[in-house]
C-alpha positions, 0 to 999 in steps of 0.5 A, spaced: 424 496 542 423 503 545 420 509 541 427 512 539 432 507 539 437 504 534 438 498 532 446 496 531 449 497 525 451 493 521 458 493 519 460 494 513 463 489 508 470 490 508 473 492 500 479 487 497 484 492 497 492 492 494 497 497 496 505 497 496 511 498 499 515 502 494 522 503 497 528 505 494 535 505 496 536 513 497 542 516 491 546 520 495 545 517 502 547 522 508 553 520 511 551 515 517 544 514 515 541 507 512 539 508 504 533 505 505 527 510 504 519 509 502 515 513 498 509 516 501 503 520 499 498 524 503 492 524 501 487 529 499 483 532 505 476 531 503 477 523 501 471 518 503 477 514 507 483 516 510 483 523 508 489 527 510 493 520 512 499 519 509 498 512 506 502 508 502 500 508 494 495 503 493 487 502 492 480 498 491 481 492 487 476 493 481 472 489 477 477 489 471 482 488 475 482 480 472 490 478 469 489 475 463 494 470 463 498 473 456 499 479 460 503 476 466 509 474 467 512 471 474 509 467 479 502 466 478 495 466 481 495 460 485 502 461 487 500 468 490 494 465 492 498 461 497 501 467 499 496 471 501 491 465 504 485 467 498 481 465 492 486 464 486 482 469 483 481 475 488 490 473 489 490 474 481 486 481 481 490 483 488 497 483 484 494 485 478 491 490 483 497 493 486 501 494 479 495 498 476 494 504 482 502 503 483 501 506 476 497 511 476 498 514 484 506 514 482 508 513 475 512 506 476 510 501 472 510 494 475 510 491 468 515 490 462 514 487 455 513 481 454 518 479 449 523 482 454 524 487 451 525 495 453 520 498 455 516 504 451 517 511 455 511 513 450 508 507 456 510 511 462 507 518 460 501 517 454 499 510 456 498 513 464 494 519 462 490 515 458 488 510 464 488 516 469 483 520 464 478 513 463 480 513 455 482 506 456 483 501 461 490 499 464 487 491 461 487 495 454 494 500 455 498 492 457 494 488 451 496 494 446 503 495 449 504 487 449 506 487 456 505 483 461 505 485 469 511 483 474 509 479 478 516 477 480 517 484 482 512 484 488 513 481 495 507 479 500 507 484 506 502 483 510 494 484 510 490 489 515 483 489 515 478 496 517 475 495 524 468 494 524 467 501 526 469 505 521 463 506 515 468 505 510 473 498 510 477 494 506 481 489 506 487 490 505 493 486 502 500 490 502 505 488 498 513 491 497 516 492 490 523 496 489 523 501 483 524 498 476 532 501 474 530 507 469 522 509 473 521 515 477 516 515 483 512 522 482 506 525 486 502 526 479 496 524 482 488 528 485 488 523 490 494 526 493 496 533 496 504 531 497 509 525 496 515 524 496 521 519 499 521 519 506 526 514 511 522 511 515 525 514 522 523 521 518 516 520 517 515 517 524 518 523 527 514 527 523 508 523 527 510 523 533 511 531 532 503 531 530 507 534 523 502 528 518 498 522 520 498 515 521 493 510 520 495 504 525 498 499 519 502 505 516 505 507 523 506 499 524 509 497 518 514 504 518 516 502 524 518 495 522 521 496 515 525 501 519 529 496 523 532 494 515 537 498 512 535 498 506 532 494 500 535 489 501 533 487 507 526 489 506 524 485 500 528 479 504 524 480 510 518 480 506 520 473 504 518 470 511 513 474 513 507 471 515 500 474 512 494 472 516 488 478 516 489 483 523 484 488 525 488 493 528 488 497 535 491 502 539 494 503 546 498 510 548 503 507 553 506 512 557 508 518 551 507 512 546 502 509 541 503 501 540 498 499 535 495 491 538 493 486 534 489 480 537 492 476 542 495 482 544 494 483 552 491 489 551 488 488 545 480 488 549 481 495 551 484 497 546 481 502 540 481 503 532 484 510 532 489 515 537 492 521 534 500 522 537 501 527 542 503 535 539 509 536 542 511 544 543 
C-alpha cells in the first residue's frame, strides 16, 4: 500500500429496527378527498440518522425488547417470524419492538389488558412518562398494568436495509397499524420537531416542493399507500404484501426521483440519496 492511502471501510452492521405504518381514516374528510392519512414526524436536526427526515414512528430494537409469552396476545413469534423471513426471537423483539416506540414517539399503545378488559388511562399518561424518563422499562409498565402486546394489531409491510455506505445503518422491519378506538397520536417526543397526520399526496407534494425530506423507504412506501383510500385498503393490502430485504436507490428521471430496487435496470448506476428539486 502507498504512504497515505485508505484501506476501504468496512460497512457497518445493519441494527434490527421496527417502524410503523399508523394510519387513520381522517374525522372530517374534505369533500372529494380519500380519509386516508399517515402520521409522520420530522425528526430533530441534529440526530445521528435521519436528522431533518420526516420519517415514520419507529426505532432500534433493544436489548429488553424480549415479549414474554404472558405479555402477548395474537399471532405469535413463530408465525411473525414466517412473515418476516427472520429468527423467531429477532421476529419476537421486532413486534415487541414496534408497539414500544409506537408508544413512546406518539402515545398509541398497541397493547390492552389481558383479561380483556378496558384499558387504564392512568397507562397512556404516567405509564408513558415513566418509560420515556428511564423510570421503569416498557417490559415492567406491561407486567405492572397486566397487559399484553397486540400482536394482532400489526401487519407486515415490508423491510429496507441502509446502504452500505452510510456509517449508521439499520435494518428495518415496517409494519401498519391503525389507531386503537379512544387513542390519540401526539408529537410528545425530543426526538421530533413536529408531527401530525398528513395524507399521503400532501406529504409528497410537500417534498417535491423541497417543503420536508424523504429518505428513499418513506417516499417509496407514501406513494404506495396513496394508491389506497383509506385503512381499509392499506391493512388489506398489507396482508399480500411480499417482505424480502431491499437495499434502496435513487434514479432522477426527468423532473422525477424513482427509488430502484435490485433487478431494477438502473439499479447499478443508481445512488443512495437524491434531494427533490426546489420549485420557485
Amino acid at each position: 500500500m502507498s504512504i497515505g492511502a485508505v484501506e476501504p471501510r468496512e460497512p457497518a452492521a445493519p441494527r434490527p429496527a421496527a417502524t410503523v405504518l399508523l394510519v387513520r381514516n381522517a374525522p372530517e374528510p374534505a369533500a372529494g378527498r380519500t380519509p386516508l392519512q399517515v402520521f409522520l414526524q420530522r425528526r430533530v436536526t441534529g440526530m445521528a440518522f435521519a436528522g431533518g427526515m420526516t420519517v415514520f414512528p419507529g426505532g432500534g430494537v433493544d436489548p429488553d425488547d424480549r415479549p414474554a409469552p404472558a405479555r402477548w396476545t395474537g399471532p405469535g413469534p413463530r408465525w411473525w417470524a414466517e412473515r418476516l423471513g427472520c429468527p423467531d426471537e429477532l421476529a419476537g423483539a421486532l413486534v415487541h419492538a414496534a408497539v414500544r416506540e409506537t408508544f413512546e414517539e406518539c402515545g398509541v399503545l398497541l397493547a390492552g389488558p389481558a383479561d380483556g378488559g378496558p384499558l387504564d388511562p392512568e397507562v397512556l399518561t404516567q405509564g408513558r412518562a415513566d418509560v420515556v424518563a428511564g423510570r421503569r422499562t416498557f417490559r415492567e409498565l406491561l407486567a405492572a398494568a397486566d397487559l399484553a402486546v397486540r400482536a394482532d394489531l400489526l401487519r407486515g409491510w415490508a423491510r429496507w436495509i441502509t446502504p452500505e455506505s452510510s456509517p449508521r445503518r439499520y435494518d428495518t422491519f415496517f409494519f401498519a397499524a391503525t389507531v386503537p378506538d379512544g387513542q390519540q397520536a401526539d408529537g410528545a417526543t425530543t426526538e421530533a420537531v413536529e408531527a401530525s397526520w398528513w395524507h399521503p399526496e400532501d406529504a409528497l407534494a410537500q417534498w417535491r416542493d423541497g417543503a420536508i425530506q424523504l429518505m428513499p423507504p418513506t417516499l417509496r412506501t407514501l406513494r404506495q399507500i396513496a394508491e389506497y383510500p383509506d385503512t381499509g385498503g392499506v391493512l388489506a393490502a398489507a396482508d399480500q404484501q411480499p417482505i424480502e430485504p431491499v437495499i434502496p436507490k435513487v434514479v432522477r428521471r426527468g423532473d422525477d426521483i424513482v427509488v430502484v430496487v435490485p433487478g431494477d435496470p438502473d439499479y447499478p448506476l443508481a445512488v443512495d440519496h437524491l434531494s427533490p428539486a426546489v420549485r420557485p
